[in-house]
N, C-alpha and C positions, 0 to 999 in steps of 0.2 A: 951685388944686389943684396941688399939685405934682407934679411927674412925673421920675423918673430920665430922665436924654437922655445919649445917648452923647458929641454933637459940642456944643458952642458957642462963645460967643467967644473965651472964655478959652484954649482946648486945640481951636483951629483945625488948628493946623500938628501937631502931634502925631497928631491924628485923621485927619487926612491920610496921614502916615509910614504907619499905623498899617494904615489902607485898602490903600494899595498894598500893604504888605508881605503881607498875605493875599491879595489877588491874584497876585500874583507865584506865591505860595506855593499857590493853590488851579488854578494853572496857565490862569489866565485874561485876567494879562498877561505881556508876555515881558522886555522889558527896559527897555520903556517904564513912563510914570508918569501918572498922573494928576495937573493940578494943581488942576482947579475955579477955572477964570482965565477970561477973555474972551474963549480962540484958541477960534476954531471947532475946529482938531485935536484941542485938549482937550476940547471939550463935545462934539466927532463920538464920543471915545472913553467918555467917559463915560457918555454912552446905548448904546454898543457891550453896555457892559461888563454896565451893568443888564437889557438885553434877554437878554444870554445868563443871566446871573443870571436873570431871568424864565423863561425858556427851561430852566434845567437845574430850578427850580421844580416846573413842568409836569409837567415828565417824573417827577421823584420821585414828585407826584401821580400820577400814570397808573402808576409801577412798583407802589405800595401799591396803588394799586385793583388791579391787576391779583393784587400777594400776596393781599388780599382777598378777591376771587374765585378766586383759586386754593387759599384758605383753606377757602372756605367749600361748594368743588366736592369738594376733600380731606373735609370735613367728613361732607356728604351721601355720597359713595364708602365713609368708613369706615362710615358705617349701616349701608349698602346690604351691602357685605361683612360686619360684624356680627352682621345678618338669613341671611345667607347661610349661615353658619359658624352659627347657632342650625340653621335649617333642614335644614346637614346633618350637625349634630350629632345630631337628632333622627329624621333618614332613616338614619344609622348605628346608633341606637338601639335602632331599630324592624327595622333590619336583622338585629340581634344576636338581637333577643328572638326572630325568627320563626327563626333559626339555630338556639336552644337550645331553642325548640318542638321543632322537626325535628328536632334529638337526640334528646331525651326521647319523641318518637313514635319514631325509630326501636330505642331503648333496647327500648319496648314490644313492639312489633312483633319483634325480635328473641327478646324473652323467651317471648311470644305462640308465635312457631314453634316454639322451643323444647320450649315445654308441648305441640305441638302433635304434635310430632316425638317424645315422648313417651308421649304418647295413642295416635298410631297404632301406635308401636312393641309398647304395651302390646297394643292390638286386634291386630294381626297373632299375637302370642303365642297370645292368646287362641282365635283362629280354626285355628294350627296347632295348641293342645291340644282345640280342638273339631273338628277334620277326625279327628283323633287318635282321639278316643273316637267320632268318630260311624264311624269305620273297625273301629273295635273291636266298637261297637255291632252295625253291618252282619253283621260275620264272625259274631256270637252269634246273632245275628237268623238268618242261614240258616243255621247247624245247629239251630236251633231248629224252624226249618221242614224241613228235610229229616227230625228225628226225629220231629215230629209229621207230614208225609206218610209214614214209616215207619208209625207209627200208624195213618194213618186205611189207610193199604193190608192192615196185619192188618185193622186194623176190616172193611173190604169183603171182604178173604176171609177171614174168619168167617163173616161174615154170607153171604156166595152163597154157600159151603161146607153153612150153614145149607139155604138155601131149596134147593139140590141136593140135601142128603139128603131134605128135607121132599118134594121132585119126585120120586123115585124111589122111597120108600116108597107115595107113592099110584099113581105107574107101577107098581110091583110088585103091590099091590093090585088093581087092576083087571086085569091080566093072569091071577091068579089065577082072576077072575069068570069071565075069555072061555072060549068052551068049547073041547073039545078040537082042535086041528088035525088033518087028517088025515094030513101027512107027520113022522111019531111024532120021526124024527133031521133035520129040518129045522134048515140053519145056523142060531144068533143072529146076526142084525146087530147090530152098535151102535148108539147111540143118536144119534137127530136130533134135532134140535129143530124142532120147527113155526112156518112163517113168521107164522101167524096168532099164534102161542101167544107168540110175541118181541114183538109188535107192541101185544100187551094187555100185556104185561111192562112195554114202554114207556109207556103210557098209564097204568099204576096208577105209575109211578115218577113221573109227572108229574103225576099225582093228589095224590102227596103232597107233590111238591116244592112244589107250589100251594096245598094244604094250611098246610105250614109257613109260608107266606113269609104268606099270609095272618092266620096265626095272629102269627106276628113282625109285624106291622104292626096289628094290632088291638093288640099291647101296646103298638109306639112310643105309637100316638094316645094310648092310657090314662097312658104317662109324660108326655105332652105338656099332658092333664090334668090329671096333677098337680104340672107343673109353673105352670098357671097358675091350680089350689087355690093353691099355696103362696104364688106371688105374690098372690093377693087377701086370703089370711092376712094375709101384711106389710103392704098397704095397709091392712086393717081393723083391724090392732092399731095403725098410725098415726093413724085415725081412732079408737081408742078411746084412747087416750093423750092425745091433742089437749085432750079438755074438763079434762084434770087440774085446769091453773091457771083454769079461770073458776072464776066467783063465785058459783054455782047450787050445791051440794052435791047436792039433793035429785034435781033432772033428770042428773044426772052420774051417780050411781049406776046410776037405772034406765038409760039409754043403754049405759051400763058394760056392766050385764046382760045385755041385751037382745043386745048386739054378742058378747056373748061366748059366748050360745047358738047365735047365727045361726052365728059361724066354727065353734063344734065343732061344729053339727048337717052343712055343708056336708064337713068333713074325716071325721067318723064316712062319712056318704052315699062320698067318693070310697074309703075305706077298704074299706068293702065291696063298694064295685065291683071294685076290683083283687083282692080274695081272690075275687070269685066268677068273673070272669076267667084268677085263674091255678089254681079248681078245676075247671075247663071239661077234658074228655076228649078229645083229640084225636090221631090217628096221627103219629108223628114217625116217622121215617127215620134210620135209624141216622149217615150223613151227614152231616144239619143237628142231630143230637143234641147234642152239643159248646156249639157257636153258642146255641141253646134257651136250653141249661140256662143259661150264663152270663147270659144277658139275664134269664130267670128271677129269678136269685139278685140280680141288679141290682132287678130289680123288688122282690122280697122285701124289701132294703136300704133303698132308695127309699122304702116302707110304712112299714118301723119307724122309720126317721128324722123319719116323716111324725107318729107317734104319738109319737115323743121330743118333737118341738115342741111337740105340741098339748097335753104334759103340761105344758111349761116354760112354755105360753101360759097354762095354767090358774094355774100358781101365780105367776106375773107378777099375774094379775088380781085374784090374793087379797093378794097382797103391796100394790098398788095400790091396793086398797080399803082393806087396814090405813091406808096410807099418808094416805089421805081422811082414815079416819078420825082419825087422828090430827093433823091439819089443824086440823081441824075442832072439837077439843078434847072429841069426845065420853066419852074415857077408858073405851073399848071397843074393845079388840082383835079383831084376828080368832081365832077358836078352831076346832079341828080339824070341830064341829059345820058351822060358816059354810062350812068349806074342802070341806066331804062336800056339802054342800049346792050349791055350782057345780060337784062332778065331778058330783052324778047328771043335772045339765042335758045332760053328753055325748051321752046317748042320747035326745034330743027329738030325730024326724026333720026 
């Protein structure tokens, strides 16, 4: 096999020249030579020269491993930093977003006071145009009251002006009866009143005030009543309403009917309890007269309201039944006959 070789026989002395001069030149001999002869000083040098050549070998081995490892230390560092700079790219990211949350909340929150600083500016208005009018109100209110205490002060001396003269014509009266005195030009004293005759004055005036107040409380109770007629009204027309959509025609009617006797015979029944309550005869006191009558006239209102429903309840129930009926397909209306026929139920007790 052949093989390229640097030195042989031929190009001994040339390959020799040739050695030194890169010695020389690689600073490893100085101005000596190599001959490769039989002196010891020659072969001392020429193992010199190969050790150090060995030697500087070595070391280039050990500078690479060591770029190597400093290669591959570089290598792992730039990861490590790589990772690093992801990381806080991502911490800066996230730093941002929660930055531009907290804008955007305080955007809100600023717009929020805003509206809110608006609102109350609005309500503050609104409170000084309602101190306003309820100041205006006030000032109506007591001349209000002070022309009606004008009032009721005629009213009371009217009226004891009244029962004065009433007192003194039957004073006069009986003085007539007595018989004659004997001293003919005896002074008149004026007139007293009697402790005892004051004292029954106050007991008939608390007679009546007792009177009234009892009479005004036996009508609350009766509006109290009809106030929860009317609510069993609502409940009972919920309850007659209710069977509309089933599927029974025939039981839905009579139910219908049935419910619709029971609520007018109960509202007839409160009806004529309050007429026969507000035709009850009782003393009123010129006083509580005012008071009375308004509650009265409440009451009176109260009744007819009571019978406007119960008329609107009745034609509900005929409309109702139309309504059945025509469900139902029986191509039979309700007629004024049908409709005369559940008002005269009204008056079944």
């Amino acid at each position: 096999m052949a093989t390229n070789v640097f030195c042989d026989s031929t190009n001994l002395k040339e390959s020799i020249q040739y050695v030194n001069y890169k010695l020389k030149d690689k600073g490893i001999l100085q101005n000596e030579k190599v001959h490769f002869s039989d002196d010891v000083k020659d072969k001392c040098r020429i193992v010199n020269v190969l050790y150090q050549l060995l030697r500087r070998n070595e070391a280039d081995v050990q500078e690479k491993e060591n770029l190597l490892e400093r290669i591959q230390n570089d290598s792992i560092e730039s990861v490590k930093n790589l990772e690093l700079s992801k990381q806080l790219q991502r911490n800066l990211d996230k730093s941002l977003n929660e930055r531009q949350a907290r804008e955007d909340r305080i955007l809100m929150l600023e717009k929020e006071n805003k509206k809110l600083r608006k609102e109350n500016k609005d309500i503050m208005n609104a409170l000084d145009k309602k101190k306003h009018i309820e100041a205006a109100m006030k000032a109506e209110l007591s001349m209000s009251l002070k022309k009606r205490e004008q009032q009721m002060e005629s009213l009371r001396g009217n009226y004891d002006s009244i029962k004065r003269r009433k007192g003194n014509n039957s004073y006069c009266s009986l003085i007539i009866k007595e018989p004659q005195k004997s001293h003919v030009n005896a002074p008149i004293l004026p007139e007293t009143h009697d402790t005892e005759e004051h004292e029954l004055k106050k007991v008939s005036e608390h007679e009546d005030y007792l009177g009234v107040s009892l009479f005004l409380q036996n009508i609350k109770n009766q509006n109290h009543k009809l106030q929860r007629c009317l609510n069993d009204s609502v409940t009972s027309l919920e309850t007659l309403l209710r069977p509309l959509y089933k599927s029974y025609p025939d039981s839905l009617i009579t139910c219908f009917e049935q419910n619709a006797v029971v609520l007018d015979a109960k509202l007839q029944n409160l009806i004529r309890l309050v007429a026969e309550v507000l035709n009850q005869e009782k003393y009123v006191s010129v006083r509580d007269l005012e008071s009375l009558t308004v509650e009265l006239e409440n009451s009176m209102k109260y009744t007819k309201n009571l019978e406007e429903e119960n008329k609107k309840l009745i034609d509900g129930l005929a409309h109702g039944y139309a309504l059945i009926s025509g469900q139902l397909d029986y191509k039979q209306p309700i007629n004024k006959g049908q409709k005369a026929d559940l008002l005269e139920k009204r008056t079944i007790p």
